[in-house]
C-alpha positions as a printed Julia matrix, in Angstrom:
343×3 Matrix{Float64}:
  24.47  -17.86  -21.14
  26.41  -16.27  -24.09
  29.59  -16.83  -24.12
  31.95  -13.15  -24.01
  35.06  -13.06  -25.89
  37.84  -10.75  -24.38
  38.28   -8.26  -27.11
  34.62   -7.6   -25.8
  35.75   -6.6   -22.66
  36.63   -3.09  -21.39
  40.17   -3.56  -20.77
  40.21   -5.11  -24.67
  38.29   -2.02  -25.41
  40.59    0.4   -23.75
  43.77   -1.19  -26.05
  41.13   -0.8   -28.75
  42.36   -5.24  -29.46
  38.26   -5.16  -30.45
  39.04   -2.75  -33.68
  42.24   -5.14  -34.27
  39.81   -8.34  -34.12
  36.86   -6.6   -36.54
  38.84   -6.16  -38.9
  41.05   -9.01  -38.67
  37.61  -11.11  -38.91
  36.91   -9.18  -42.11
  39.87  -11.45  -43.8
  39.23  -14.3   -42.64
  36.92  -17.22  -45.68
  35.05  -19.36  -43.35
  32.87  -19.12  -39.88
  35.52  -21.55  -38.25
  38.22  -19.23  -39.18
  36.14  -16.24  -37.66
  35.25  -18.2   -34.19
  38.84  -18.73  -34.08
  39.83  -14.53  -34.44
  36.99  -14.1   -32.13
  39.01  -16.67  -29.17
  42.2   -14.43  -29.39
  43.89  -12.93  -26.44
  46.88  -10.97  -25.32
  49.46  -13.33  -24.34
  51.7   -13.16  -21.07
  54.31  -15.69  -22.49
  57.31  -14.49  -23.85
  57.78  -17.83  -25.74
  54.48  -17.77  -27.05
  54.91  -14.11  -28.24
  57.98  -14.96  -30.07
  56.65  -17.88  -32.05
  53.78  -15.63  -32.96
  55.72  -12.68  -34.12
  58.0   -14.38  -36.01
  55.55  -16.67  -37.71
  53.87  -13.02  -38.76
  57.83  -12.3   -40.74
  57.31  -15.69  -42.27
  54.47  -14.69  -43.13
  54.73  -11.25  -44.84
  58.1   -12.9   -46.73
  56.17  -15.4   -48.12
  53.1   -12.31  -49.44
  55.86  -10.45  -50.5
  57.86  -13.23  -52.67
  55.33  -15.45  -53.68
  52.02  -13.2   -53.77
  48.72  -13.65  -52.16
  47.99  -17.63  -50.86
  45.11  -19.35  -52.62
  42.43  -19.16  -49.74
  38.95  -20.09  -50.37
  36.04  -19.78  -49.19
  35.64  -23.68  -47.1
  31.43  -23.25  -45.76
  29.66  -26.43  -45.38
  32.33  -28.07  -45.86
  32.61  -29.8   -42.04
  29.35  -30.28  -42.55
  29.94  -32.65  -45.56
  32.8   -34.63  -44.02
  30.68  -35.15  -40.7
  27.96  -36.71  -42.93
  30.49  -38.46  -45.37
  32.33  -39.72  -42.21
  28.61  -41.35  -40.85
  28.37  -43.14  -44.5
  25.62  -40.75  -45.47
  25.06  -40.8   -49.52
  26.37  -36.92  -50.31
  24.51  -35.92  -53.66
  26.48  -34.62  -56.46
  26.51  -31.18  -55.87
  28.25  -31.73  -52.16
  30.79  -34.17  -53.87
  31.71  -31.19  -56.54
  31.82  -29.26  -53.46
  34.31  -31.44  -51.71
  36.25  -31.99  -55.43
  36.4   -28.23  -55.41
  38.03  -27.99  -51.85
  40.36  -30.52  -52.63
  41.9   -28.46  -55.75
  42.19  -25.5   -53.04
  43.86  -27.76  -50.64
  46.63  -28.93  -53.52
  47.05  -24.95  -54.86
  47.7   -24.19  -51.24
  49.99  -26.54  -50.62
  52.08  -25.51  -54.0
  52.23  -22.55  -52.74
  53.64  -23.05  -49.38
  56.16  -25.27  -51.1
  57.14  -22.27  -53.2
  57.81  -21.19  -49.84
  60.6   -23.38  -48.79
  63.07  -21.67  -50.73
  63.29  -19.32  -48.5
  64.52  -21.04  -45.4
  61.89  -20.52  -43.18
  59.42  -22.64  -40.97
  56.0   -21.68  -42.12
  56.14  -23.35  -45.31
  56.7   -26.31  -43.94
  52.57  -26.44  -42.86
  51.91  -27.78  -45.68
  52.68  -31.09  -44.56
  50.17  -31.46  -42.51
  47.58  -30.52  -45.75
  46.76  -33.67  -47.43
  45.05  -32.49  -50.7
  43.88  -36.93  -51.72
  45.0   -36.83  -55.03
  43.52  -39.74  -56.39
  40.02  -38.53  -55.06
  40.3   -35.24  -56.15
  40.73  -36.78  -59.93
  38.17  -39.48  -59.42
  35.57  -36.56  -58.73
  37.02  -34.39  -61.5
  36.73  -37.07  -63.79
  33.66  -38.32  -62.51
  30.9   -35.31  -61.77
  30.32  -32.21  -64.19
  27.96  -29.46  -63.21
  26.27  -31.28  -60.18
  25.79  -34.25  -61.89
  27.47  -37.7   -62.21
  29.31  -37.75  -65.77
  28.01  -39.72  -68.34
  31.06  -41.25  -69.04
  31.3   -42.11  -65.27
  30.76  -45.83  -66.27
  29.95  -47.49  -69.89
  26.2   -48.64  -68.25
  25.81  -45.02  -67.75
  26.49  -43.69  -71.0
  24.28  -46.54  -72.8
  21.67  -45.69  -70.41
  21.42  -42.04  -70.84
  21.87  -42.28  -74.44
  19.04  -44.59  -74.49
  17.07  -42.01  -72.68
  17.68  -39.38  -75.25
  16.51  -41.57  -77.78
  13.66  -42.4   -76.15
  12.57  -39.06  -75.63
  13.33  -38.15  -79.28
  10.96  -41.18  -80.24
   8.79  -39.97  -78.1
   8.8   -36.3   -79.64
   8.2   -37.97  -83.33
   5.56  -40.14  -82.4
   4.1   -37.21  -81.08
   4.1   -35.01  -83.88
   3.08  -38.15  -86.22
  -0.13  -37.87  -84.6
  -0.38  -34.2   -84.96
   0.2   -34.71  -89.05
  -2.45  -37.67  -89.4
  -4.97  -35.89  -87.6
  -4.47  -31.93  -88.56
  -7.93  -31.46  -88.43
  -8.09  -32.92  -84.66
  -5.58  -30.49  -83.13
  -5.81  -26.81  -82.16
  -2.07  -26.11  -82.59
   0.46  -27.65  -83.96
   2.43  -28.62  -81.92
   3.33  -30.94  -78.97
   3.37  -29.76  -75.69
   4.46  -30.86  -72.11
   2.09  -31.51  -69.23
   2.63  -33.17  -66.16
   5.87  -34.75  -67.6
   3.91  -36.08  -70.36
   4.36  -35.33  -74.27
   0.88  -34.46  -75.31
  -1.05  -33.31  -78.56
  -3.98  -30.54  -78.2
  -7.06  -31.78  -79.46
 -10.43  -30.1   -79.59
 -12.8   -31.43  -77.1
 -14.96  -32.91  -79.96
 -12.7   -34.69  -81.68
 -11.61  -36.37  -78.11
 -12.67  -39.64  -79.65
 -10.46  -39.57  -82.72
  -7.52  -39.85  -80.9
  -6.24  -42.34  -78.87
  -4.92  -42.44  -75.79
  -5.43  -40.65  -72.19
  -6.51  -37.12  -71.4
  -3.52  -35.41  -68.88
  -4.68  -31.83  -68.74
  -7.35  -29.39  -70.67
  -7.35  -25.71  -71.09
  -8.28  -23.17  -68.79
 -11.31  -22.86  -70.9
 -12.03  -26.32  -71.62
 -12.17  -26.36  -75.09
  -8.71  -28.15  -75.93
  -7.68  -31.22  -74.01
  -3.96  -32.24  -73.9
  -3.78  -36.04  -74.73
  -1.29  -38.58  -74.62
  -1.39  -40.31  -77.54
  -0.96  -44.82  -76.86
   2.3   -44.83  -79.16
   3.74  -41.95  -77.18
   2.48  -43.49  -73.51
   4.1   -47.05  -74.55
   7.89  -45.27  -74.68
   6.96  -43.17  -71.66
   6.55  -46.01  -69.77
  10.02  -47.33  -70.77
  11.5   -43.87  -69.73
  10.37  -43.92  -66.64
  12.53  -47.77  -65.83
  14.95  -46.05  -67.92
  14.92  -43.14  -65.56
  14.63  -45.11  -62.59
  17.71  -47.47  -63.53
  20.0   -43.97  -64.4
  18.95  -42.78  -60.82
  19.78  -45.87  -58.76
  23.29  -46.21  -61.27
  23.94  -42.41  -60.76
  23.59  -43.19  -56.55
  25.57  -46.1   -56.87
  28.69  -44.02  -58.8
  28.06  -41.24  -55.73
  28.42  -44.39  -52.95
  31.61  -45.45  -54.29
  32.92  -42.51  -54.65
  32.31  -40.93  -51.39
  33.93  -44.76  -50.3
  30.82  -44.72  -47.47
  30.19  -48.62  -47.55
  26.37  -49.93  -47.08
  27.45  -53.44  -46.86
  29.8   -54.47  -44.01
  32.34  -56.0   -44.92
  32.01  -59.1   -42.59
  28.94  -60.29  -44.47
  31.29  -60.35  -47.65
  31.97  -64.1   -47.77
  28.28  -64.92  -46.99
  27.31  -62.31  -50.2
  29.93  -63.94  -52.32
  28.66  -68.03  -51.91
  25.24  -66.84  -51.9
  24.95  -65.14  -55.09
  27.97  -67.67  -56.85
  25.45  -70.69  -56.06
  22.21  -68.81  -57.37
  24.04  -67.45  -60.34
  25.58  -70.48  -61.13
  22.12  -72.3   -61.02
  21.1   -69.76  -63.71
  24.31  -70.23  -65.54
  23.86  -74.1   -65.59
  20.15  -74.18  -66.29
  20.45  -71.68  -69.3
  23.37  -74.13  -70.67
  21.1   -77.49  -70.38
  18.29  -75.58  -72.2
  20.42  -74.88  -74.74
  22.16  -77.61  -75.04
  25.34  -76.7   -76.88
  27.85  -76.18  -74.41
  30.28  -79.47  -74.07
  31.02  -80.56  -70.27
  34.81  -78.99  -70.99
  33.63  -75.16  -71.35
  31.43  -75.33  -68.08
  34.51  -75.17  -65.55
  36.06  -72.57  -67.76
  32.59  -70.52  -67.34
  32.52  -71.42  -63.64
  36.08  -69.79  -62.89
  34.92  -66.81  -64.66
  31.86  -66.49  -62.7
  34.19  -67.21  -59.23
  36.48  -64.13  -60.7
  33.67  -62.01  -60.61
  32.84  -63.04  -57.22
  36.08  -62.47  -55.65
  36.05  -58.88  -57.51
  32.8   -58.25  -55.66
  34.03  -59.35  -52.49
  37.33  -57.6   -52.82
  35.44  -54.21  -53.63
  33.17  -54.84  -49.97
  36.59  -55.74  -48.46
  38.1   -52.11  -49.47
  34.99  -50.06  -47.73
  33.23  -49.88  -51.79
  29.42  -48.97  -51.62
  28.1   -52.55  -53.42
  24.66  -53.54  -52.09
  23.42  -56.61  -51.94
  20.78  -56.17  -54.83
  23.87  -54.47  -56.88
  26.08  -57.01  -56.62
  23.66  -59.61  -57.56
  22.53  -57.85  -60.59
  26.05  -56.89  -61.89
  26.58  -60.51  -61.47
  23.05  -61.35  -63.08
  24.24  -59.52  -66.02
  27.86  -61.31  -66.52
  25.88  -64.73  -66.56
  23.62  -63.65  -69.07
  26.42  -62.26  -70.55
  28.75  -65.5   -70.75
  25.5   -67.34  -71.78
  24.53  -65.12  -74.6
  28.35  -66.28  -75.86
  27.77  -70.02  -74.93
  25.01  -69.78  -77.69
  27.55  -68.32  -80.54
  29.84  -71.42  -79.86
């Protein structure tokens, strides 16, 4: 059964309260903020009356000495903290959302501060708004346009970077091909199909150029290949692409603070990765063969300091899987081992 608000009622009607609620509902930013209109009703408590009336002179005083309050539109945004709050992975765009709201929450409560010096109640709401600073700046700093900064981590930035220059490679192997074999190609120059950088080349010269046919014209007479040079660095971009994905997620995780790692199995993480990676650490040493018996405990306590980071970010509720701990840790053995062969 649907549920019937009073100010649909005929007594509401006959005080004409439903004209007061339309266009009180017309004001209000968000569908929770219209529900709420929707649920109000004459009161028959003086008290109640009072509190409401004179929170309505608070509030005109404030409009009238410190201007219209920075309300914004808030949809979807329950939605987000309901999935955040289930450890769901919220994409970029819904953390930009939720950076957005933030900023809102922090103008809003400047502006009921502004308030205060007036001597009345209703600006002192804004204690109960709690705008998380240090999230709000971490997402600032972190995501631009619906996308996780480059400069979100160092490992990001190389990686991306690497991708541009990849793709530029890519480009001038492309039209390398198109200049050593002019004669070959019915334009000149590269095209995208299917994701892949590809040369046109009449159909009977398909055998003077190497590499894989991805598409052909609509009349048959010009096939799009992909020439072996350019397929080679394709193939890199696509781990390249694959890595910047899975790092990108990983930023998102820790930011949203939704842990996929409890933080119970912590200790068990931390003595199971120290004794693999110090295997590796050890074995690469022997091979080489250049490390004296006095830098291997130094080594050791670096590789237990990155352990106790690891377990001190699953600790704090940090997004670290298993596989991502292990290969940030992979990488600082290689690392200390790639400096064990300068000594």
């Amino acid at each position: 059964m649907e549920k019937q608000y009073f100010y649909e009622t005929a007594s509401a009607k006959m005080l004409e309260f439903d004209k007061i609620i339309n266009q009180l509902e017309t004001m209000a930013c968000t569908e929770k903020a219209k529900e709420k209109i929707k649920e109000l009703e004459p009161s028959l408590s003086e008290a109640e009356v009072k509190t409401w009336l004179k929170n309505t002179s608070e509030a005109r005083l404030m409009l009238e000495n410190c201007g219209t309050p920075p309300i914004t539109a808030l949809e979807g945004i329950s939605e987000l903290m309901e999935m955040a709050g289930k450890g769901i992975c919220l994409t970029a765009e819904q953390l930009e959302k939720i950076g957005t709201v933030l900023a809102a929450v922090k103008r809003l409560k400047d502006y009921l501060r502004r308030g205060k010096a007036y001597e009345i109640s209703l600006p002192y709401y804004e204690e109960n708004l709690d705008s998380l600073d240090d999230i709000r700046e971490e997402l600032y700093e972190k995501i631009r346009n619906g996308r996780v900064d480059d400069y979100a981590s160092g490992f990001l930035k190389s990686l991306r970077d690497g991708i541009d220059r990849t793709e530029t490679k890519m480009r001038e192997k492309a039209d390398g091909v198109l200049r050593s074999g002019r004669e070959c190609m019915s334009d000149s120059f590269s095209t995208v199909r299917n994701g892949h950088i590809c040369v046109p080349v009449k159909k009977e010269y398909k055998a003077r150029i190497k590499g894989s046919v991805i598409d052909k014209s609509a009349t048959g007479n010009t096939l799009f290949i992909e020439p072996e040079s350019v397929a080679r660095l394709y193939e890199e971009l696509q781990e390249m692409k694959i890595d910047e994905e899975d790092l990108s997620s990983t930023q998102k995780l820790m930011e949203t603070a939704a842990s996929d790692f409890p933080a119970a199995d912590a200790e068990s993480l931390k003595q199971a990765v120290s004794a693999e990676e110090r295997n590796l650490l050890i074995g690469c040493m022997e091979t080489e063969g250049e490390c004296s018996d006095a830098v291997v405990p130094d080594l050791m306590f670096k590789v237990e300091n990155v352990c106790e980071d690891v377990e001190i970010s699953l600790n704090h509720g940090a997004a670290v899987s298993e596989n991502t701990a292990r290969e940030i840790l992979h990488d600082c053995v290689l690392a200390f081992t790639n400096l064990l062969k300068q000594l």
